[in-house]
mmCIF file as gemmi writes it, N, C-alpha and C atoms, coordinates in Angstrom:
data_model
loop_
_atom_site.group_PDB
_atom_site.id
_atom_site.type_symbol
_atom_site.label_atom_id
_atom_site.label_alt_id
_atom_site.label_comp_id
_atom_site.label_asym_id
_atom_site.label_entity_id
_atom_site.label_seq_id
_atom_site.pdbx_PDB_ins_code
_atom_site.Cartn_x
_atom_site.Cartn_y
_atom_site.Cartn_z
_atom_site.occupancy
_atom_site.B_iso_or_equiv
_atom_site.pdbx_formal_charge
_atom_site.auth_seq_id
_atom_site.auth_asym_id
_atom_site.pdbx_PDB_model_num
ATOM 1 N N . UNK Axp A 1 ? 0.849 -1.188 0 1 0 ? 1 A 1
ATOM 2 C CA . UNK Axp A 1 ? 0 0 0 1 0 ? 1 A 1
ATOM 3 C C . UNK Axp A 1 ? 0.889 1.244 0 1 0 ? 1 A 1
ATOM 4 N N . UNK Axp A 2 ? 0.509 2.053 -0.888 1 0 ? 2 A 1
ATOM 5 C CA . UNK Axp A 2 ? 1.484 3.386 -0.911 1 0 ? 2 A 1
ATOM 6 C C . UNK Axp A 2 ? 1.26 3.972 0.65 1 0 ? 2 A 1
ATOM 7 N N . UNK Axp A 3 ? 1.803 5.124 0.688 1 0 ? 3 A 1
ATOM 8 C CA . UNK Axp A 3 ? 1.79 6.622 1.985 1 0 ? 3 A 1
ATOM 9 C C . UNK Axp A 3 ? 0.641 6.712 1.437 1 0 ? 3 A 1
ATOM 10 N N . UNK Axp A 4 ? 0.418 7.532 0.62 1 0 ? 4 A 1
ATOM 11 C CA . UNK Axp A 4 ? -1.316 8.418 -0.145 1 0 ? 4 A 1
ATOM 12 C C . UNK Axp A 4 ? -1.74 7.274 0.46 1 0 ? 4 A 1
ATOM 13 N N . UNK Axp A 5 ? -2.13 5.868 0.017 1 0 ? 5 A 1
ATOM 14 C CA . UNK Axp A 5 ? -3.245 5.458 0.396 1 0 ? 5 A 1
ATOM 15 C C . UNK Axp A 5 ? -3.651 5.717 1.861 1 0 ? 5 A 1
ATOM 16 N N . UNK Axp A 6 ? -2.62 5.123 2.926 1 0 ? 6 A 1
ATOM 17 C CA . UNK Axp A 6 ? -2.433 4.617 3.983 1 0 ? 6 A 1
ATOM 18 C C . UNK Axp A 6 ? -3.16 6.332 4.965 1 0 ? 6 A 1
ATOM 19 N N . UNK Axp A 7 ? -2.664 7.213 4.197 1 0 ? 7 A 1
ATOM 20 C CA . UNK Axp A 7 ? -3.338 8.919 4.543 1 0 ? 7 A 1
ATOM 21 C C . UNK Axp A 7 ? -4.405 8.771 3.901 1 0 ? 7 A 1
ATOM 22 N N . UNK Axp A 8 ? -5.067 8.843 3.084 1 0 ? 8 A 1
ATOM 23 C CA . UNK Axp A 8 ? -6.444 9.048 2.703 1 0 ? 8 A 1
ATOM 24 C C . UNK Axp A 8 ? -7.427 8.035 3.466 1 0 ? 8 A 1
ATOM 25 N N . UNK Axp A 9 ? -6.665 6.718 3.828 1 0 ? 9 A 1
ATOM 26 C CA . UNK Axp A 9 ? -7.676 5.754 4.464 1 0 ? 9 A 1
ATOM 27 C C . UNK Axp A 9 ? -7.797 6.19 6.485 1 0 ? 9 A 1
ATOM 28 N N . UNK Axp A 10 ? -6.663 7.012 6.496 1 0 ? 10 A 1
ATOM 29 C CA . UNK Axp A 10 ? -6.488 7.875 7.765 1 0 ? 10 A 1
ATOM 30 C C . UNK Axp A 10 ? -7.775 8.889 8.124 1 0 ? 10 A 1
ATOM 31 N N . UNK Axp A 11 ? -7.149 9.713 6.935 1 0 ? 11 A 1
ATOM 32 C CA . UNK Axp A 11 ? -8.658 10.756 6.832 1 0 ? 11 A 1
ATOM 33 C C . UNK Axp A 11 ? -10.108 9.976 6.501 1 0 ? 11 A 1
ATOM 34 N N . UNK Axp A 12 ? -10.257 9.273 5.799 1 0 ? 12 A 1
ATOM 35 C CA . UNK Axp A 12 ? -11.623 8.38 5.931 1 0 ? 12 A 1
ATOM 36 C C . UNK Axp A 12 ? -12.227 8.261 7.45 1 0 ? 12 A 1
ATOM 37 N N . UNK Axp A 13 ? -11.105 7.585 7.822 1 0 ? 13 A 1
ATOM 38 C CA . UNK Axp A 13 ? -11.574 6.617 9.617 1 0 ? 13 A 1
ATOM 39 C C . UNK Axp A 13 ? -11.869 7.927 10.303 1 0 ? 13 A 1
ATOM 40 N N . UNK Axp A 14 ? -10.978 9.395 10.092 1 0 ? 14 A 1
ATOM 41 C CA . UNK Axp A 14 ? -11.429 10.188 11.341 1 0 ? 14 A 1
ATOM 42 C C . UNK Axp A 14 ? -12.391 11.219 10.905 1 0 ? 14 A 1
ATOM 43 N N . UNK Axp A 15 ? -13.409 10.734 9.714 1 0 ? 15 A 1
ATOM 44 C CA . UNK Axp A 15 ? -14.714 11.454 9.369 1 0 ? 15 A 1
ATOM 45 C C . UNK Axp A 15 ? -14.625 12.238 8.286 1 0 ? 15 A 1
ATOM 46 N N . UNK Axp A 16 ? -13.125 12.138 7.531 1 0 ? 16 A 1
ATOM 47 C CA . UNK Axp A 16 ? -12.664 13.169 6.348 1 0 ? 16 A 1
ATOM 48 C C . UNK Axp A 16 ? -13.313 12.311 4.999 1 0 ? 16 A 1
ATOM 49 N N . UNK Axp A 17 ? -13.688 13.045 4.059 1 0 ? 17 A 1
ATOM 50 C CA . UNK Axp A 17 ? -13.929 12.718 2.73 1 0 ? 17 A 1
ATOM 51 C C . UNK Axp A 17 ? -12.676 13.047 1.825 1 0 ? 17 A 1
ATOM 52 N N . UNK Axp A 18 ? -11.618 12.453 1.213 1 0 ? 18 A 1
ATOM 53 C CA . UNK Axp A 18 ? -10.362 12.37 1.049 1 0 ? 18 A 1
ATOM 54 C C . UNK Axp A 18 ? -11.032 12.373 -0.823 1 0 ? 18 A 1
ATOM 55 N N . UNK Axp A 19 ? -10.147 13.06 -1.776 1 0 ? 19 A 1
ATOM 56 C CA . UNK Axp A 19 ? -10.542 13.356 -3.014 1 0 ? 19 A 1
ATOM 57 C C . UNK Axp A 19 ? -9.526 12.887 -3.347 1 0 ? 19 A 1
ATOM 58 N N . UNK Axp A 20 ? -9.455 12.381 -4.856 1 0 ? 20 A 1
ATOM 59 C CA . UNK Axp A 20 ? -7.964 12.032 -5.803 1 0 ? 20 A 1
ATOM 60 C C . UNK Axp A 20 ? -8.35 13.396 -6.697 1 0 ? 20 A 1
ATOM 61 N N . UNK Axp A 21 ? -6.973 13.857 -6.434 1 0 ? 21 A 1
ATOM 62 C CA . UNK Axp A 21 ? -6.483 14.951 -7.345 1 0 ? 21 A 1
ATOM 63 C C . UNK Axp A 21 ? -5.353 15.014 -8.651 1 0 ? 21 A 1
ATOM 64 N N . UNK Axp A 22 ? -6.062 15.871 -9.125 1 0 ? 22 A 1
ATOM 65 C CA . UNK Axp A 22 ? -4.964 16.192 -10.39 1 0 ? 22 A 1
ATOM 66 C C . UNK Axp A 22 ? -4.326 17.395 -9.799 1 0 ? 22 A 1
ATOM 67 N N . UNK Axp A 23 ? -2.977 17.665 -9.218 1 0 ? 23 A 1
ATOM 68 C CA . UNK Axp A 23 ? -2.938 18.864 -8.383 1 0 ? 23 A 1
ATOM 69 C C . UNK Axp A 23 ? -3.968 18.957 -7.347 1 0 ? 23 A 1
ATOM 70 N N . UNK Axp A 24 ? -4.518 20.476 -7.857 1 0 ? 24 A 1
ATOM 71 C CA . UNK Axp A 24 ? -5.691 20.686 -6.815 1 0 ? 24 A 1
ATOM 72 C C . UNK Axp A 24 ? -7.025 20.604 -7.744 1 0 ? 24 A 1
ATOM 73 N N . UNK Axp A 25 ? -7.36 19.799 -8.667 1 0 ? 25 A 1
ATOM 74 C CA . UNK Axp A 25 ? -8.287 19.418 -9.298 1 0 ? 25 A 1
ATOM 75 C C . UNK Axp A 25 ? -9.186 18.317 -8.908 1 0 ? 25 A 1
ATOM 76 N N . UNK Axp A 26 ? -9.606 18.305 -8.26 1 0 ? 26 A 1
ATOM 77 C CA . UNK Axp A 26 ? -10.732 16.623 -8.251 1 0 ? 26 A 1
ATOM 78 C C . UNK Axp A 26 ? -11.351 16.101 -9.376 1 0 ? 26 A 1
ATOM 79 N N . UNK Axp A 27 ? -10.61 14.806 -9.692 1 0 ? 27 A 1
ATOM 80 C CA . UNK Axp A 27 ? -10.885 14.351 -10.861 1 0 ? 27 A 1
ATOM 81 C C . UNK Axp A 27 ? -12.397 13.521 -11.082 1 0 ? 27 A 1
ATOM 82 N N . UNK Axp A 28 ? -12.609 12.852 -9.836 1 0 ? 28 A 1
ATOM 83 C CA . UNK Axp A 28 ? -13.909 12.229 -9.917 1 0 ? 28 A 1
ATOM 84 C C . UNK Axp A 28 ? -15.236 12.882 -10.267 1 0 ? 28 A 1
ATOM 85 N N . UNK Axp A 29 ? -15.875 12.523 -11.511 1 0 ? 29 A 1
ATOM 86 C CA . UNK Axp A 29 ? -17.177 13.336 -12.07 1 0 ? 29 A 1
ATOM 87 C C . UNK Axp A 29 ? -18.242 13.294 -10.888 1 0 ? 29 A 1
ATOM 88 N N . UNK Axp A 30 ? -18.737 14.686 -10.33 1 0 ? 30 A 1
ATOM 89 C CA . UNK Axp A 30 ? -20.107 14.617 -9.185 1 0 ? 30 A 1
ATOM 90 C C . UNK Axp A 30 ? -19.453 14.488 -8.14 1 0 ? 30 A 1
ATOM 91 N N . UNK Axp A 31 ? -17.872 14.678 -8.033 1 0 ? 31 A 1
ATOM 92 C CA . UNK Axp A 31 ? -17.932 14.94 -6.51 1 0 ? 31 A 1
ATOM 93 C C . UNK Axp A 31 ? -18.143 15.618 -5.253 1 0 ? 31 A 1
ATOM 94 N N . UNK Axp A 32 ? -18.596 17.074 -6.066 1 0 ? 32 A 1
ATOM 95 C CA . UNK Axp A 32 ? -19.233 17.742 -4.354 1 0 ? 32 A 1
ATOM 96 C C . UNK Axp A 32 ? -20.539 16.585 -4.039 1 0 ? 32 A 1
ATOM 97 N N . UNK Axp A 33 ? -21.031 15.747 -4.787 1 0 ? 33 A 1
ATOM 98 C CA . UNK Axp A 33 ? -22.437 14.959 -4.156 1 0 ? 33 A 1
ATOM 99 C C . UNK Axp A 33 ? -21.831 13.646 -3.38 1 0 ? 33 A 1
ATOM 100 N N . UNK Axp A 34 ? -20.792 12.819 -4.162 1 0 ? 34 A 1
ATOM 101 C CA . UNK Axp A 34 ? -20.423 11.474 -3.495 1 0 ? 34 A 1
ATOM 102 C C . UNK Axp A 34 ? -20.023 11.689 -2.379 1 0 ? 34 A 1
ATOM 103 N N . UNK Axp A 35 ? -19.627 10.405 -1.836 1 0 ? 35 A 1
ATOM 104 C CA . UNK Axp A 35 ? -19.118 9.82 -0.608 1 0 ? 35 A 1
ATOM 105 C C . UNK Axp A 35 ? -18.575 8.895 -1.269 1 0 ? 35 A 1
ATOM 106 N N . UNK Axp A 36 ? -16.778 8.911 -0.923 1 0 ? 36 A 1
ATOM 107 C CA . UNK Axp A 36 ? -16.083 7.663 -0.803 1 0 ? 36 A 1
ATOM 108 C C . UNK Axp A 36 ? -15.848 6.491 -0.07 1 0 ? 36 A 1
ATOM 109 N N . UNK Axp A 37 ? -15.904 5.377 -0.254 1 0 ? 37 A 1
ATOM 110 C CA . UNK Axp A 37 ? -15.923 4.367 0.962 1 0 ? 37 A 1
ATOM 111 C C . UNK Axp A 37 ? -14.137 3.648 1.13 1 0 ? 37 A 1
ATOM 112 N N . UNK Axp A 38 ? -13.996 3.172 1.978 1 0 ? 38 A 1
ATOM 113 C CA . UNK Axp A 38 ? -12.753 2.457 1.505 1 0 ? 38 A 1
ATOM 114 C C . UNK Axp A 38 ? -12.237 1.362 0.525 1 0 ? 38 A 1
ATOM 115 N N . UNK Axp A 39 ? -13.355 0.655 -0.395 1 0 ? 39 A 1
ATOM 116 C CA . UNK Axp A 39 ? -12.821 0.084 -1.84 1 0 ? 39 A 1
ATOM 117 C C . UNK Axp A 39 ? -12.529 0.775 -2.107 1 0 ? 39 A 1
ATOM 118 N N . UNK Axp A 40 ? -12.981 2.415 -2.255 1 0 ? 40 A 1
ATOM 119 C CA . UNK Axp A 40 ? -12.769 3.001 -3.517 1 0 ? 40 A 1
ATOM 120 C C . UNK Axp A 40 ? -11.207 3.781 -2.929 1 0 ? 40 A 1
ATOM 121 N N . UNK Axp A 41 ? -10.416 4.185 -2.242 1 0 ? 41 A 1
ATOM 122 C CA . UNK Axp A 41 ? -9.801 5.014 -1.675 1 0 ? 41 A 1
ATOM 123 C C . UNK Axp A 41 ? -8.551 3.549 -1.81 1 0 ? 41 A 1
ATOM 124 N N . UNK Axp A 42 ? -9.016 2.775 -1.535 1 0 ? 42 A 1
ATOM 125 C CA . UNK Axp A 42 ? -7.924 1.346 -2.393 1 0 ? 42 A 1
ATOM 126 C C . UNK Axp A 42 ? -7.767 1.451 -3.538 1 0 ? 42 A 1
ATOM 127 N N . UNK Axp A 43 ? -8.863 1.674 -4.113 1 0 ? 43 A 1
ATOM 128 C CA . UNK Axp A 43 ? -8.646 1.393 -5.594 1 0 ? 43 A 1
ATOM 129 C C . UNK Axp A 43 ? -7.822 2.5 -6.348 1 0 ? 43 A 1
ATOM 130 N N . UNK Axp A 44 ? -7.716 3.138 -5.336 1 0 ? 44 A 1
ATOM 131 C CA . UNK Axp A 44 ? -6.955 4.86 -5.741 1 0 ? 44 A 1
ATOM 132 C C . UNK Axp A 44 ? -5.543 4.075 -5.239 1 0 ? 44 A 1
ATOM 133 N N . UNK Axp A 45 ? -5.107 3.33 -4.685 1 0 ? 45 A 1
ATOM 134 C CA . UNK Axp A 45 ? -3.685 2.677 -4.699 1 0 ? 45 A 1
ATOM 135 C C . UNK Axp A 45 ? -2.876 3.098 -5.972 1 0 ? 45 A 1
ATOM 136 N N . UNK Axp A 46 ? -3.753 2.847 -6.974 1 0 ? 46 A 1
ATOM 137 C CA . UNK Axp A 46 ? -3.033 1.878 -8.105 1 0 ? 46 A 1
ATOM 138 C C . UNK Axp A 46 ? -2.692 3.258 -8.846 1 0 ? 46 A 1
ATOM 139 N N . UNK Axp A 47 ? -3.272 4.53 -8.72 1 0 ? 47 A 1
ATOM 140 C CA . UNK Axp A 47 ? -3.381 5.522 -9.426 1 0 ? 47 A 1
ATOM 141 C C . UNK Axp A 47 ? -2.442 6.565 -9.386 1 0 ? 47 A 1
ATOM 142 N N . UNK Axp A 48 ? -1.633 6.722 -10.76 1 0 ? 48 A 1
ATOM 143 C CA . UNK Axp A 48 ? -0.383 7.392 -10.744 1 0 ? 48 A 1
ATOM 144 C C . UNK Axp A 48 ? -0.643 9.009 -10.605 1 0 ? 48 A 1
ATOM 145 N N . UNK Axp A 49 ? -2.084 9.268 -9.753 1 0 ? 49 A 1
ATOM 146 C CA . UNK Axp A 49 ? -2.037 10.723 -9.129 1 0 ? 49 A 1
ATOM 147 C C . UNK Axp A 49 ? -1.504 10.692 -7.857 1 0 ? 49 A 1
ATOM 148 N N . UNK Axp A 50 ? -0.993 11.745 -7.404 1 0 ? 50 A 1
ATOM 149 C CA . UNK Axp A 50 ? -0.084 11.736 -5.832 1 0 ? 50 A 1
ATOM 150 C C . UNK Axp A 50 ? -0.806 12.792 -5.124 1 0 ? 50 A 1
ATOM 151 N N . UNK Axp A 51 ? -1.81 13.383 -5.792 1 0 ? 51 A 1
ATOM 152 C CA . UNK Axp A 51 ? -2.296 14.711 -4.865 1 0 ? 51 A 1
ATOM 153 C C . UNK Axp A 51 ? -4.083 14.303 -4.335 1 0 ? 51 A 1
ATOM 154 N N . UNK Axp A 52 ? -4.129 14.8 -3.134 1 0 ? 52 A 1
ATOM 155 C CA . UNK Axp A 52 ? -4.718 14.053 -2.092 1 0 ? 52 A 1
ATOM 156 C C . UNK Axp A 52 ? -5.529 15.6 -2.148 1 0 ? 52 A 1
ATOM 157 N N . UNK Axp A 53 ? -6.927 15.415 -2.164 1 0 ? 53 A 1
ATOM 158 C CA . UNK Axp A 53 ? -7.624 17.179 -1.929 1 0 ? 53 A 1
ATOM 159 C C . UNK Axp A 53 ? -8.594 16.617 -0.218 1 0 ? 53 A 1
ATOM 160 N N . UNK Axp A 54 ? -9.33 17.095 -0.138 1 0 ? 54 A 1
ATOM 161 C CA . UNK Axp A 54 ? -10.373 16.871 0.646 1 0 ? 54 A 1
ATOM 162 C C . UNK Axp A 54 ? -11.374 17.875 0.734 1 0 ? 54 A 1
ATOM 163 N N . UNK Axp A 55 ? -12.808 17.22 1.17 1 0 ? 55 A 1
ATOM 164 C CA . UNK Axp A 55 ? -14.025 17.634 0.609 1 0 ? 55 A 1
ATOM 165 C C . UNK Axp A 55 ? -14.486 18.472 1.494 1 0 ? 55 A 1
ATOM 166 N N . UNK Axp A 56 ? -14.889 19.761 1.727 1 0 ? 56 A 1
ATOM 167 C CA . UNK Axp A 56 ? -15.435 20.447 2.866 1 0 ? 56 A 1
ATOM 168 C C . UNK Axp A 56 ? -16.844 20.58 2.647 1 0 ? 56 A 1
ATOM 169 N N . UNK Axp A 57 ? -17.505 19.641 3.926 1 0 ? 57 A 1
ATOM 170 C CA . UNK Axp A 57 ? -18.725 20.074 3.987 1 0 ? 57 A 1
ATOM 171 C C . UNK Axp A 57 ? -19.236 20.325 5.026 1 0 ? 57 A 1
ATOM 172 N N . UNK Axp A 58 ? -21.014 20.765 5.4 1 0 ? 58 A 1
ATOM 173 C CA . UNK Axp A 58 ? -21.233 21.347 6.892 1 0 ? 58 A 1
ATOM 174 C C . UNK Axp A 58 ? -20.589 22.101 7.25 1 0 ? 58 A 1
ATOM 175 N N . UNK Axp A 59 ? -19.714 22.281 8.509 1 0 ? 59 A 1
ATOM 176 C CA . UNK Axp A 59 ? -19.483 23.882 8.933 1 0 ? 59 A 1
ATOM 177 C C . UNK Axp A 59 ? -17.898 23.473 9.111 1 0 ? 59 A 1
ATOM 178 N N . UNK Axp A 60 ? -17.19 22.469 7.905 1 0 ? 60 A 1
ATOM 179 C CA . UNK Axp A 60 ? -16.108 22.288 7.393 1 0 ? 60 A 1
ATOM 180 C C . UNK Axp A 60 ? -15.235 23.366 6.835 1 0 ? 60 A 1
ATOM 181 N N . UNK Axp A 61 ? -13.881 24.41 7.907 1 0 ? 61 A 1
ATOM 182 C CA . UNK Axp A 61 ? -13.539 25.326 6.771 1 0 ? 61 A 1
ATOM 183 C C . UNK Axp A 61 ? -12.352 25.334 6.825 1 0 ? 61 A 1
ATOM 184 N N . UNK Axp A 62 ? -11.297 25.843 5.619 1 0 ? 62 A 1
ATOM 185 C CA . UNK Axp A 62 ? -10.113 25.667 5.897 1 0 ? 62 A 1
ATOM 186 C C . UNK Axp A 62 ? -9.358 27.253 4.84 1 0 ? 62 A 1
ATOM 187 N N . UNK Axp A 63 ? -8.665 26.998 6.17 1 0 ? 63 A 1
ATOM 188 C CA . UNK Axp A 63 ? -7.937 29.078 5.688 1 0 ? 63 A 1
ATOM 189 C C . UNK Axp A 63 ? -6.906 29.01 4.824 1 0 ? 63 A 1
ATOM 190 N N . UNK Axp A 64 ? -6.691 29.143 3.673 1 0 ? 64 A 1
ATOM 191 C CA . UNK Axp A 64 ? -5.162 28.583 2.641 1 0 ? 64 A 1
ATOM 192 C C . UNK Axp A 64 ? -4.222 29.835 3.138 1 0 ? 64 A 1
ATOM 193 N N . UNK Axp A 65 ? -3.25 29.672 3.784 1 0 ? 65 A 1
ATOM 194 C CA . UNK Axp A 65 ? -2.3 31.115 3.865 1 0 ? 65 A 1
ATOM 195 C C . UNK Axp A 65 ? -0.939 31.173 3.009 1 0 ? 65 A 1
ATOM 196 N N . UNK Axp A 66 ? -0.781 29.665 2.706 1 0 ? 66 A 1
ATOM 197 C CA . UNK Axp A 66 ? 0.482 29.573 2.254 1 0 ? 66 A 1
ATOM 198 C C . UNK Axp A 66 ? 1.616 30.669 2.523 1 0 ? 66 A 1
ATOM 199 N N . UNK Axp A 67 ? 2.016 30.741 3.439 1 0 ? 67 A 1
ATOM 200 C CA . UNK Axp A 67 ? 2.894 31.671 4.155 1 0 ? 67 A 1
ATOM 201 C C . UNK Axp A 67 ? 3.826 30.46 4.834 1 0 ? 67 A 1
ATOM 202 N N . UNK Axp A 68 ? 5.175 30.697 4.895 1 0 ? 68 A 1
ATOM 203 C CA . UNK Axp A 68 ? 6.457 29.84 5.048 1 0 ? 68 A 1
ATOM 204 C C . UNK Axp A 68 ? 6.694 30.389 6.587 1 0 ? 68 A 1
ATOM 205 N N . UNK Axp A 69 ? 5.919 31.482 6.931 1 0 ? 69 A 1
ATOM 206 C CA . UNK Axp A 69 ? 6.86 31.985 8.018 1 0 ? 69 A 1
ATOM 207 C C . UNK Axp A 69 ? 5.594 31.952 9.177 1 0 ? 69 A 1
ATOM 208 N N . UNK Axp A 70 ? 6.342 31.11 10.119 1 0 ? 70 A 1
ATOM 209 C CA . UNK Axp A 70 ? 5.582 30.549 11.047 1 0 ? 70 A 1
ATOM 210 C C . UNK Axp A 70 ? 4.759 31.418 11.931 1 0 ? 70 A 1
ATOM 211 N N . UNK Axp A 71 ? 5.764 32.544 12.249 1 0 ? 71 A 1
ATOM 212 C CA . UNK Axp A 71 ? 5.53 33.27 14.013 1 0 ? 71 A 1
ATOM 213 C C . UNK Axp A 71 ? 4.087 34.348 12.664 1 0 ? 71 A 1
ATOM 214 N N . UNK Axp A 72 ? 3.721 34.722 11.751 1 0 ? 72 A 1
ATOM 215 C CA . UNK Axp A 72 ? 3.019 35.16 10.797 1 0 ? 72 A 1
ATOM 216 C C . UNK Axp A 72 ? 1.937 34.647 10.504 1 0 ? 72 A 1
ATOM 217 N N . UNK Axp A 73 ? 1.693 33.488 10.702 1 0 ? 73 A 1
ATOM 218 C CA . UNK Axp A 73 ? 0.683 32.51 10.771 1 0 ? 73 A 1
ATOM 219 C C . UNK Axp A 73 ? 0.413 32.253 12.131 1 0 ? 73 A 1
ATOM 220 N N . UNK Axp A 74 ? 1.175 31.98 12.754 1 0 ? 74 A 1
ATOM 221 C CA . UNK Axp A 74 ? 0.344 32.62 14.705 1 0 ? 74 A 1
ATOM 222 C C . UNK Axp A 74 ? -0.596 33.318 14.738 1 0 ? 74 A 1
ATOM 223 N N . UNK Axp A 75 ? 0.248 34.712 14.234 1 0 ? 75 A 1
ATOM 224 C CA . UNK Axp A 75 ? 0.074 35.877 14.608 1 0 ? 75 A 1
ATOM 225 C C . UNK Axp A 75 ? -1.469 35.79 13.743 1 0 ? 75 A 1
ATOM 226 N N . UNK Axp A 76 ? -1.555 35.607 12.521 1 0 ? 76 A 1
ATOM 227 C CA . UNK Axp A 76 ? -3.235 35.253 11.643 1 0 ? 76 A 1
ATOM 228 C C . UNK Axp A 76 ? -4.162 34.512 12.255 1 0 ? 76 A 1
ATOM 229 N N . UNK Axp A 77 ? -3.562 33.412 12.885 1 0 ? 77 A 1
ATOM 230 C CA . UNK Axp A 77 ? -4.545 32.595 13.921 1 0 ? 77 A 1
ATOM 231 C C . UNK Axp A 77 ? -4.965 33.338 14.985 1 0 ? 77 A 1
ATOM 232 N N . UNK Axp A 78 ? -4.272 33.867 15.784 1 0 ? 78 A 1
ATOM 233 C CA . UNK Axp A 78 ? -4.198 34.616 17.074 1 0 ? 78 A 1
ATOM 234 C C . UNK Axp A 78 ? -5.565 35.596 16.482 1 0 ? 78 A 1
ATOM 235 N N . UNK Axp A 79 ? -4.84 36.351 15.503 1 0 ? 79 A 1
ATOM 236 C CA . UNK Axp A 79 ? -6.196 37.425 15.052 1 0 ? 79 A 1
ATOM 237 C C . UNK Axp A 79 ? -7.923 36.559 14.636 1 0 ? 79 A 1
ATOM 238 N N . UNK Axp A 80 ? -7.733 35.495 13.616 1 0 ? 80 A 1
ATOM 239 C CA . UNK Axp A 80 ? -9.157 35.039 13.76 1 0 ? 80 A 1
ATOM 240 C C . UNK Axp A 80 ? -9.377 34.687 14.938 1 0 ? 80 A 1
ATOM 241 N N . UNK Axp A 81 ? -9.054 33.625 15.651 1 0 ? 81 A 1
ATOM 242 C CA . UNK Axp A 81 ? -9.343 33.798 16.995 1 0 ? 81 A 1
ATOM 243 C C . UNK Axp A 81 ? -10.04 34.725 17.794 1 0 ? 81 A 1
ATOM 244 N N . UNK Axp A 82 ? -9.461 35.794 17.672 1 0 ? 82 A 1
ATOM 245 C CA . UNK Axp A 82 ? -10.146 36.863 18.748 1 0 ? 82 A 1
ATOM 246 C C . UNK Axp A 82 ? -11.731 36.98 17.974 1 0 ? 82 A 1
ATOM 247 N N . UNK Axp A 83 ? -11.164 37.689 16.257 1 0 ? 83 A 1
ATOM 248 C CA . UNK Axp A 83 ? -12.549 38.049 15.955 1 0 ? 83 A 1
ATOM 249 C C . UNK Axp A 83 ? -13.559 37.033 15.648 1 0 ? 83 A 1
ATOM 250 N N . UNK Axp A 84 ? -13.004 36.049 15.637 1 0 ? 84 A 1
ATOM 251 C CA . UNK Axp A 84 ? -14.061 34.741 15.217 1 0 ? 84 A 1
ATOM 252 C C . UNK Axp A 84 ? -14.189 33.463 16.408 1 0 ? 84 A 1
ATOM 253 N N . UNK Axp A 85 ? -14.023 33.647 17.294 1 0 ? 85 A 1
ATOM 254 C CA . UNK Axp A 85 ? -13.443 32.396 18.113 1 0 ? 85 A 1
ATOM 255 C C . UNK Axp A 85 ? -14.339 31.149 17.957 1 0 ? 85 A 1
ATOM 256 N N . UNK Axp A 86 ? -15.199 31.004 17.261 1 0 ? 86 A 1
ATOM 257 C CA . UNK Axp A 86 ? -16.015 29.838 16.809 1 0 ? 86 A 1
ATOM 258 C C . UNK Axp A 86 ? -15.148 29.079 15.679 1 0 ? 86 A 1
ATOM 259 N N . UNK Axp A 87 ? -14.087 30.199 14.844 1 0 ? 87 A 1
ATOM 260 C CA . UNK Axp A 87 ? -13.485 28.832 13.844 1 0 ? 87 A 1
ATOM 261 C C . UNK Axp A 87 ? -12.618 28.286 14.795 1 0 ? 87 A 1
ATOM 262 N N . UNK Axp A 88 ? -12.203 27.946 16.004 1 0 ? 88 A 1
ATOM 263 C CA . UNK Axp A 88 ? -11.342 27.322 16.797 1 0 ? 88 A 1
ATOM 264 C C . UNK Axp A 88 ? -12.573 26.236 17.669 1 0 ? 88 A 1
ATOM 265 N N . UNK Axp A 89 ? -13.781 26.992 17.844 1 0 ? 89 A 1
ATOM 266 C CA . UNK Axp A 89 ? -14.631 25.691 18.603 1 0 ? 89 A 1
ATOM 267 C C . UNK Axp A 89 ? -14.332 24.6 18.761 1 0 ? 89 A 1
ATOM 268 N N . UNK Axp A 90 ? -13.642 23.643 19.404 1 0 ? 90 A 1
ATOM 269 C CA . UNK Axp A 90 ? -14.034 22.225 19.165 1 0 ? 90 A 1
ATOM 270 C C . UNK Axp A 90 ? -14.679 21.545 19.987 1 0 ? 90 A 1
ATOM 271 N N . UNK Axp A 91 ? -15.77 21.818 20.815 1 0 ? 91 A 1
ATOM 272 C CA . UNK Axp A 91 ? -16.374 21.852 21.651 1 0 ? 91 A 1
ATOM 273 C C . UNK Axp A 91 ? -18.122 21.063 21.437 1 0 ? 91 A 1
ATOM 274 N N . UNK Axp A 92 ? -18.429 21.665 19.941 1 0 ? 92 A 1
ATOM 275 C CA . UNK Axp A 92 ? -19.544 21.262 19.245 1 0 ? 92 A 1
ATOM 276 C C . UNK Axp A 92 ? -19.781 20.112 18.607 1 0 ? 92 A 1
């Protein structure tokens, strides 16, 4: 079993919907509607894509900062935090 698989079947078990990507493309036709199960996230073994997306849904969100510099990305967290402190909830 490759890494990719062994991570996507990771994110499966802890409630993640794990996508096969072209880059950051999701190649599977209708996937904001499916659900992957684990045949299918096997069957992605065999597949000479290496990029792994994942599906956000419900009150699923994720902040892209691509920023290299760490204490800068604190400092961005620190700020949503204050003004948002519900995207940190984990409580719900």
């Amino acid at each position: 079993m490759q890494d990719r698989t062994a991570f996507r079947l990771a994110m499966l078990a802890n409630g993640f919907q794990p996508l096969l990507n072209d880059c950051k493309r999701p190649i599977e036709k209708g996937w904001p509607k499916r659900s992957v199960d684990e045949a299918e996230v096997l069957a992605w073994d065999r597949s000479a894509l290496l990029s792994t997306g994942m599906k956000l849904d419900g009150d699923l969100a994720v902040i892209d900062a691509d920023v290299a510099d760490a204490s800068l990305i604190e400092t961005l967290a620190d700020a949503l935090g204050k003004r948002f402190p519900a995207l940190f909830d984990r409580a719900g």
